[in-house]
C-alpha positions in Angstrom: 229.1 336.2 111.1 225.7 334.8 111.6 225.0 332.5 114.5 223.9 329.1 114.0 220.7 329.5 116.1 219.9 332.4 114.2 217.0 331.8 110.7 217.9 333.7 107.8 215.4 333.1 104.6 217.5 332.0 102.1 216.1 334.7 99.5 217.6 337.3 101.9 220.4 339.3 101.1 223.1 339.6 103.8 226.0 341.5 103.2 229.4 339.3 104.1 230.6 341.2 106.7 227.2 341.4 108.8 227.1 340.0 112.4 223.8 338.2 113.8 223.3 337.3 116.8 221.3 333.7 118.4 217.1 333.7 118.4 216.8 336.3 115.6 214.5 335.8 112.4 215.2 337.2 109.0 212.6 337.1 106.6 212.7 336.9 103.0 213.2 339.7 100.7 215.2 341.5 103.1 218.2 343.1 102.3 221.2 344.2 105.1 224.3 346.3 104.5 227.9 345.7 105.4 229.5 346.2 109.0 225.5 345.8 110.1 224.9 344.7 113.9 221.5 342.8 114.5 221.1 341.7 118.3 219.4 338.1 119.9 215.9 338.0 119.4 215.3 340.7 117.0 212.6 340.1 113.9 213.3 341.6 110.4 210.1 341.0 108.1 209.8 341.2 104.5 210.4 344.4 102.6 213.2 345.6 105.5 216.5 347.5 103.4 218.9 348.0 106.2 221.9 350.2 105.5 225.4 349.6 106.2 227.2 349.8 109.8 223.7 350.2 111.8 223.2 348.3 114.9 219.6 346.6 116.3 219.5 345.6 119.7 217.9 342.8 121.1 213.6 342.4 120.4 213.1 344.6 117.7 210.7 344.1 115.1 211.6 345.9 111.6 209.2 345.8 108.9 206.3 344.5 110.1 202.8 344.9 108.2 201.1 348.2 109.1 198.9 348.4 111.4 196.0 350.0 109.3 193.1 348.2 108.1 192.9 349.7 104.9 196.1 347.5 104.3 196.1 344.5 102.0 199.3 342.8 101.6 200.4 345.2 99.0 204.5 345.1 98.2 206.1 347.9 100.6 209.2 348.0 102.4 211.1 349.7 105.2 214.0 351.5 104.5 216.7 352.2 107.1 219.6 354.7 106.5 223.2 354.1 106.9 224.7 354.5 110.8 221.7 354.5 112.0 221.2 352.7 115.6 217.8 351.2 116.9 217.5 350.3 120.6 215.8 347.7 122.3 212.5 347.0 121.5 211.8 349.7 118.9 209.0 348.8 116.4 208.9 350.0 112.9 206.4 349.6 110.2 206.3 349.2 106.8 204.3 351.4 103.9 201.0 351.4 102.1 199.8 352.3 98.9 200.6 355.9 100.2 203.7 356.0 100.4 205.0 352.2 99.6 207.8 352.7 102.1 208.5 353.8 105.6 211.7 355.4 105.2 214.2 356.4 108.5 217.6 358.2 107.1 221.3 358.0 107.9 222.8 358.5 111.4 219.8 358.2 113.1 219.4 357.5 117.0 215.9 355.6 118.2 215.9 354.9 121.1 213.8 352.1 123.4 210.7 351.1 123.1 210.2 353.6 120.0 207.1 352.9 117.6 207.5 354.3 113.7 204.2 354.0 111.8 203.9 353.2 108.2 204.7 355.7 105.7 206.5 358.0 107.8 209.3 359.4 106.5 212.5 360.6 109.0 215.4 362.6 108.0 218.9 362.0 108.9 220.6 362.7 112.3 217.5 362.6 114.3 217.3 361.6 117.9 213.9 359.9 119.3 214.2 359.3 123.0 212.4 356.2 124.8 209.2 355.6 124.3 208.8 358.1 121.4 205.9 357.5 119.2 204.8 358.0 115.4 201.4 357.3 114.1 201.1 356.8 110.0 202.2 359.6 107.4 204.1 361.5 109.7 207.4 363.6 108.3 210.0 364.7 110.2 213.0 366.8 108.8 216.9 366.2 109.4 218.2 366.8 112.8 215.2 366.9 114.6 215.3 365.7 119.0 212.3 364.5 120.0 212.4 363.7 124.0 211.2 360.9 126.0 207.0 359.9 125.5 206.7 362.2 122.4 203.5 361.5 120.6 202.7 361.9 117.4 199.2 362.4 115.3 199.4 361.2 111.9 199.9 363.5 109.1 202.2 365.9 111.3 205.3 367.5 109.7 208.0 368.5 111.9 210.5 370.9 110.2 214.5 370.2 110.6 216.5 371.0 113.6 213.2 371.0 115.6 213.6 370.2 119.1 210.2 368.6 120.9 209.9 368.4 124.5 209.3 365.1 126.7 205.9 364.1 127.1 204.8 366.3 124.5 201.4 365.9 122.1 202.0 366.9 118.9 198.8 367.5 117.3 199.5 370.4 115.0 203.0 370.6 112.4 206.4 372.1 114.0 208.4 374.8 111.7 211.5 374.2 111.5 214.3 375.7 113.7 212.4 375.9 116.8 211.4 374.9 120.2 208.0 373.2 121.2 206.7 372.2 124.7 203.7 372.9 126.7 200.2 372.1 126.4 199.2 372.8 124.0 202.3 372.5 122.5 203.3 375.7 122.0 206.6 377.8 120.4 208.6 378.6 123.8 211.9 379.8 121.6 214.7 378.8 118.8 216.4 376.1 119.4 219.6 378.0 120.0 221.9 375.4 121.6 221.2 372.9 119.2 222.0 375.6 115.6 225.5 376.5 117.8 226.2 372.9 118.0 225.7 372.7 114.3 227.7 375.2 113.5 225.2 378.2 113.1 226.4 381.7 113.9 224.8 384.2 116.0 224.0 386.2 113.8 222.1 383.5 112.0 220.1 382.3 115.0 219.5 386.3 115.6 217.9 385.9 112.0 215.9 383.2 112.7 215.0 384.4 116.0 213.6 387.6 114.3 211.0 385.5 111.8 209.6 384.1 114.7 209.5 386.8 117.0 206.9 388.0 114.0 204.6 384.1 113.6 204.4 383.7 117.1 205.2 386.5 119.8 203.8 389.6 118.4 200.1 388.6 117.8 199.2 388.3 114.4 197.5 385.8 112.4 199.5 383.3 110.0 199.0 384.6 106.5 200.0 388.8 108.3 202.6 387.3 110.2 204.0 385.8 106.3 203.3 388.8 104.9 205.4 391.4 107.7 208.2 388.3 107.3 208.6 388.7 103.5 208.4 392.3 103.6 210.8 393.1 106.9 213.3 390.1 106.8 216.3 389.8 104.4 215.8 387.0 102.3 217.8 383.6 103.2 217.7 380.0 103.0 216.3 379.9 106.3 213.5 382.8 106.0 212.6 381.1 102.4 212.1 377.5 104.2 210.3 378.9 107.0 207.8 380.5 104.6 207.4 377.5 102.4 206.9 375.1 105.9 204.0 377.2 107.1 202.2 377.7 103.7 202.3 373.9 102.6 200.7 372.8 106.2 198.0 370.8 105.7 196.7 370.4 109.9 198.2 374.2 110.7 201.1 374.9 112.6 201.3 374.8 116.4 200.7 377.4 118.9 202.5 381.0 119.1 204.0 381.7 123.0 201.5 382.6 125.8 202.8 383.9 128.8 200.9 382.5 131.8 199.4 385.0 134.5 202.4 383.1 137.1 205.3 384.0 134.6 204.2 387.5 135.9 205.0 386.9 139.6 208.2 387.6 140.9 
């Protein structure tokens, strides 16, 4: 059902069963899945594709043109997965030339007052709190938390199942499978709870536990710590996408643990 007081372009292309609320915009060459929820006062631009049974609260702005100079009016487009809900006031970007889309996958969680860049590319089943934001190029794996007032530099890569701190500054790329907080941010841990609740076994998160005990506890550089891992560790899915995360970085990954002279104290 579309509300009377709501403008849809008539090149759009609205599934039947889509609801729309009063005061929102839909630009032309948009395209919007079925059982899809779009609040009052919400603005989807051109180039949005909006999967099925996602919900957009109220003042959102979807596909918008980047925010980059270097950007001409070229044909991009914003892709939004299926399930996926966006809270109020979340802004999200369309592509460049670099990428030609900004892409956010299926059952996806972002929450208020989020910003998503253009060209970044989100997994599926990823939870941004409020206030979470992306600058340009970013990519983020599946299943990755990031807390409230995240920040993100452009170009990062956070790795899947990553869990981010609130408040953090993520300057430098996340591996996957782990904890990051601090600052700098730094590796405090795997992120255990999260694996369990995924249905990783012990012994599993013991495995993953040791590779990074070995890139960031023990003290050696990046291309040792890789070497003792290939040589010490059984191979797995896990060890093999660990390795292949760290040697692909482009900015370097972030810091190993520290303990602080007041950890010490009793």
């Amino acid at each position: 059902m579309i509300h009377p007081l709501t403008y849809v372009h008539p090149d759009a292309k609205i599934a039947p069963n889509v609801k729309i609320d009063p005061f929102t915009t839909i630009h032309k060459n948009v395209e919007i899945g079925e059982g899809t929820w779009i609040g009052s006062n919400v603005t989807i631009m051109e180039g949005a594709r909006i999967g099925k049974n996602c919900q957009i609260f109220p003042s959102s702005v979807i596909s918008a043109i980047p925010q980059d100079l270097k950007f001409k009016g070229e044909d991009t487009i914003t892709i939004i997965g299926d399930n996926t809900t966006i809270r109020e006031c979340v802004t999200i970007n369309r592509g460049t030339t670099d990428r030609n889309a900004t892409k956010i996958g299926n059952n996806c969680l972002i929450m208020a007052y989020t910003h998503i860049a253009h060209d970044c590319e989100v997994g599926n089943n990823c939870i941004f709190s409020n206030n979470t934001t992306l600058a340009g190029h970013i990519i983020v794996g599946d299943c990755v938390v990031l807390a409230g007032l995240t920040a993100v530099q452009q170009f990062v890569r956070i790795g899947s199942h990553a869990f981010v701190t609130g408040g953090s500054l993520v300057r430098k790329d996340i591996p996957p499978y782990v904890k990051a907080a601090r600052e700098p941010l730094s590796y405090v841990g795997v992120n255990s709870v999260g694996l369990k609740r995924r249905g990783y076994s012990i012994d599993k998160i013991n495995h993953i536990l040791d590779i990074y005990r070995i890139l960031f506890v023990r003290g050696y550089n990046v291309s040792k710590a890789l070497s003792i891992i290939e040589t010490e560790i059984p191979v797995s899915d896990e060890r093999d996408e660990i390795i292949s995360f760290v040697r692909d970085t482009g900015r370097g990954i972030m810091k190993g643990y520290i303990r602080r002279h007041s950890e010490d104290l009793p």
